[in-house]
N, C-alpha and C positions, 0 to 999 in steps of 0.2 A: 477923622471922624470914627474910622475903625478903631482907634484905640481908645477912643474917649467912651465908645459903648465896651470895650473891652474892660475898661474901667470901673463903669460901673456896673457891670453885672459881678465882677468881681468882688465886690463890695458890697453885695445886697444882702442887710439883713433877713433873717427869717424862714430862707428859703431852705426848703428840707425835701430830699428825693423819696419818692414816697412808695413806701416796702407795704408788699404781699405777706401777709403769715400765710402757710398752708395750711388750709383748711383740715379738719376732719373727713375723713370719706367713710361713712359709716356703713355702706353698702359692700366696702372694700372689707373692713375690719371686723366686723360681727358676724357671727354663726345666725342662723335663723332664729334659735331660741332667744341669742338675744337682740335682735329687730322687733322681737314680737313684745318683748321684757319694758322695753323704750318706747316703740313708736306705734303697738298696736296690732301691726302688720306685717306679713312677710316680705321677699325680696319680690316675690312676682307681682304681689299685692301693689306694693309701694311703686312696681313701674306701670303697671296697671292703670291707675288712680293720678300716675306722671302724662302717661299717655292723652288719660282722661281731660286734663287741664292745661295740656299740651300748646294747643292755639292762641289760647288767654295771654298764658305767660312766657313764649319762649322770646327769647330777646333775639334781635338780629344779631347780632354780634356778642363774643366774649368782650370787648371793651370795658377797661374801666373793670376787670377781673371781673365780672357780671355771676351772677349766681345762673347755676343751670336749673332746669324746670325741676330736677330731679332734687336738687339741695334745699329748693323752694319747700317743696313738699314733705322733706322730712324733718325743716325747721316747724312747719305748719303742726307735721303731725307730734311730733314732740310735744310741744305747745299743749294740741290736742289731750294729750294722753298722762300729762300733767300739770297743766293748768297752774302752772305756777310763773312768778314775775322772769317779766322779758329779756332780764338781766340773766339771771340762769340761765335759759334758755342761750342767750348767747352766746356767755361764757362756753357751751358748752358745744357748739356748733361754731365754733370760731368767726363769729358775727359781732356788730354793731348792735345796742339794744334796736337803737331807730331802724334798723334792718329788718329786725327780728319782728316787733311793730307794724311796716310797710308790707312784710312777705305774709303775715296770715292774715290781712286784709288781702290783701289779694289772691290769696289762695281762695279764701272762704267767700269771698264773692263770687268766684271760678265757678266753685264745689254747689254754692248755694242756686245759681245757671242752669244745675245740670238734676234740681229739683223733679221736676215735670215728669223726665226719664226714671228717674230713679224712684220712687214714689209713686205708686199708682192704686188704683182700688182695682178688685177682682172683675175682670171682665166677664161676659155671659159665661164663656167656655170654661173658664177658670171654678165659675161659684163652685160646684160641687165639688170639687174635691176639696174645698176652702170647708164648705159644711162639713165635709166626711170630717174633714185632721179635725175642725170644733166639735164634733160630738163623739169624737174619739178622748178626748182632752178631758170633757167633763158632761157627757150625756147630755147636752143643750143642743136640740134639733134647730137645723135651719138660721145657724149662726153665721154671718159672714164677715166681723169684726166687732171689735172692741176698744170701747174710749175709755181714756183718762185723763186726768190735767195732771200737771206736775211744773214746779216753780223752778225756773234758773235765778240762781241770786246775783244780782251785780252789784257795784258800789254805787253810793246816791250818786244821781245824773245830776247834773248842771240844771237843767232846766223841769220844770215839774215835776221836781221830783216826790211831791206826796203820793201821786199818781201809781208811784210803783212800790207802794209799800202795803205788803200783803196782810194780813189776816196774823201772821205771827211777828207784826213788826218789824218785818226785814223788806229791805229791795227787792225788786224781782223782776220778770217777764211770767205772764202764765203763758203757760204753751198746751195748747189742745194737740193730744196724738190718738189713730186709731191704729190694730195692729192686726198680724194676724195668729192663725196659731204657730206659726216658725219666727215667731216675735220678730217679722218684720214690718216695720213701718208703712201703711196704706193711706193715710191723708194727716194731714198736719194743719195747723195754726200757729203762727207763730209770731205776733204783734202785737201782744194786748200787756198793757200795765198788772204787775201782782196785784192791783187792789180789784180789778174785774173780776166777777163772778164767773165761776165754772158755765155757768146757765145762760149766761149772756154771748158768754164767745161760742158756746154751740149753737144759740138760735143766731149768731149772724154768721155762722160759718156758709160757706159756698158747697158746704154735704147738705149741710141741715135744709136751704133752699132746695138743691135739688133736690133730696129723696121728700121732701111735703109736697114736691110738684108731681113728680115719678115715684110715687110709692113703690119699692121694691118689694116682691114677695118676702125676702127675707128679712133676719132682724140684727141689730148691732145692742151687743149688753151695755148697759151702761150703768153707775152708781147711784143713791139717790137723790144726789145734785142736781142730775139732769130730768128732762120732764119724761114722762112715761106716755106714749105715741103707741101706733101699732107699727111702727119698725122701732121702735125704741123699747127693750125692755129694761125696766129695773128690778130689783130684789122688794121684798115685801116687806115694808118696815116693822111689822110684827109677823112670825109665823101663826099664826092661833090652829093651823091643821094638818095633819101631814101630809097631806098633798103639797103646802103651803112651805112643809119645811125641806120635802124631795126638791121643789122648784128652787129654793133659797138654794141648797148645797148646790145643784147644778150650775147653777146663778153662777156662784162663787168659786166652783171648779174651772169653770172655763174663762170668768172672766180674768182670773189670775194673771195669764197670759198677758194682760198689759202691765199686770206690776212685774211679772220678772221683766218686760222691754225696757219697763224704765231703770230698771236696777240694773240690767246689761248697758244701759245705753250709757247711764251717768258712771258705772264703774270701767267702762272702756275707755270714756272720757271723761276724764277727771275735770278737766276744765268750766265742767260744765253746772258742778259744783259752786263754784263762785267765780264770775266774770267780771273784772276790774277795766270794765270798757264799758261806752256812751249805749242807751236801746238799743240804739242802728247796729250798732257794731256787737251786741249782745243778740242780735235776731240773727246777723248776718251766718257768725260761727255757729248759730243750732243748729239754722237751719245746712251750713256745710255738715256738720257732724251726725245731722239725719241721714243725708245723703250717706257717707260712710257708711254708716249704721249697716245701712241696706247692701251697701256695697260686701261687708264683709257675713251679713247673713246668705246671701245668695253664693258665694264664693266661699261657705264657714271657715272663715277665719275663725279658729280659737281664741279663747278670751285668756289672756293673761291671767298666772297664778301669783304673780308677784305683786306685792307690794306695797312699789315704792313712791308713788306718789308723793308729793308733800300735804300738810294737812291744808285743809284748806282755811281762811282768814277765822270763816264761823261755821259750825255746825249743817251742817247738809241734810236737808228734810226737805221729802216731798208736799207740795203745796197743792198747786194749781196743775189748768190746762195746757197744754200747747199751741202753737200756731196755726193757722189752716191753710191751705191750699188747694187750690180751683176741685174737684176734689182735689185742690192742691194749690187754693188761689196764694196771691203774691201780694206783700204787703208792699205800699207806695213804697217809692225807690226801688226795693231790693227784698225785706224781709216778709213773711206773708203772716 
């Protein structure tokens, strides 16, 4: 019987011993300058942020060569930070596409968990000095954030897909963000199809509720998409006075502050630009890459002078809003 199995395992087609390539260790081989060039982030940053996502993703065991939490994250951040097909990305982190595919779903689900924390609106103690940096910024008293929408582009989704085609004809998500004056992210929205109106996902935001219920002394700027409240100011659609034209300039000094967030946020993250994944998985990675956002305004991370992204499929223009959150609420399943 011994020789008869001897026999055929000797004989068996197809069977191949199956090889490790060794990985890239990019933590090993880059200078800081270039960690930051590639992934966005420095060395402390990127174990930081490994830490951060730590519990989610650590595997019990290397079996099966298992990727460590730390390779997870810089396949994610890569991704992040160039936004380009799954296939590079692998190539270039010595991965599987479908690897490459499975680890920033997982990551940005992690990332997008850990919203709540990271993302908050200014508590009592906080306001004032939130008003002081706003009327330092552009002489608008009594400011304690600022909205804008802005559009992530995706490819048509499989399913309703007219839903998501905005205002200039393309796919989209609108995502509602409010910010502050150190362009960091303070409440988000992050669920609504590119064809929703600016107006709409602010009145069913979970801000918009609360501050109609708890009117707060202070006020948030906003453009004149949105409705004009007495916590909500807008600019003057005509000046006809100069009182009229002092309040416009102020208006529009301070409220800048959310176009340079959104101009940091898409140029840090390239991806974000155009995302070639389903809604779900188009809310999931914003809402991770908010989270970041924040992570690397609170800890200034410098923003990369380089380059190299690839371009993206079409043209990148701001549209719409953002997502919301309870001031941070959460969209069914996973995106808000």
């Amino acid at each position: 019987m011994a020789g008869i199995v001897h026999i055929f395992h000797a004989g068996r087609r197809g069977y191949r011993q199956r090889v490790h390539t060794e990985r890239p260790k990019p933590l090993q081989q880059y200078t800081t300058e270039e960690l930051y060039n590639r992934f966005q982030f420095g060395l402390d940053d990127i174990n930081y942020i490994a830490d951060l996502v730590r519990p989610q993703l650590q595997c019990r065991t290397l079996r099966s060569h298992a990727l460590t939490v730390e390779e997870q994250v810089l396949i994610t951040l890569r991704f992040y930070a160039c936004g380009t097909f799954y296939e590079v990305i692998a190539d270039s982190m010595g991965v599987h596409r479908t690897t490459v595919g499975e680890v920033v779903t997982a990551v940005s689900d992690a990332l997008a968990r850990l919203l709540d924390h990271f993302v908050t609106f200014p508590t009592d103690g906080q306001i004032a000095k939130v008003k002081q940096k706003f009327f330092l910024l552009g002489d608008m008293p009594n400011t304690i954030g600022v909205i804008d929408h802005t559009h992530v582009h995706i490819q048509a989704p499989r399913q309703r897909e007219w839903e998501y085609v905005n205002r200039k004809g393309r796919h989209s998500i609108n995502v509602q963000l409010v910010g502050d004056a150190d362009l960091a992210i303070t409440n988000c929205v992050v669920r609504w199809p590119g064809s929703v109106h600016d107006a709409r996902i602010f009145r069913e935001s979970r801000l918009f509720t609360e501050f109609q219920t708890n009117r707060p002394d202070e006020v948030i700027l906003a453009d004149s998409a949105d409705p004009l409240l007495p916590w909500v100011m807008t600019p003057f659609p005509t000046a006809n006075t100069p009182s009229q034209m002092r309040y416009n300039n102020a208006h529009g000094r301070t409220r800048c502050a959310i176009e340079r967030l959104n101009g940091v946020l898409k140029r840090r993250f390239a991806c974000l630009n155009y995302l070639r994944v389903e809604p779900q998985g188009a809310c999931q990675i914003t809402l991770a890459c908010i989270v970041l956002h924040n992570i690397a305004v609170h800890r200034r991370v410098p923003l990369s002078d380089i380059d190299d992204p690839p371009e993206p499929l079409a043209p990148a223009d701001d549209l719409g809003p953002p997502m919301d959150f309870p001031l941070n609420e959460r969209l069914s399943g996973s995106a808000r």
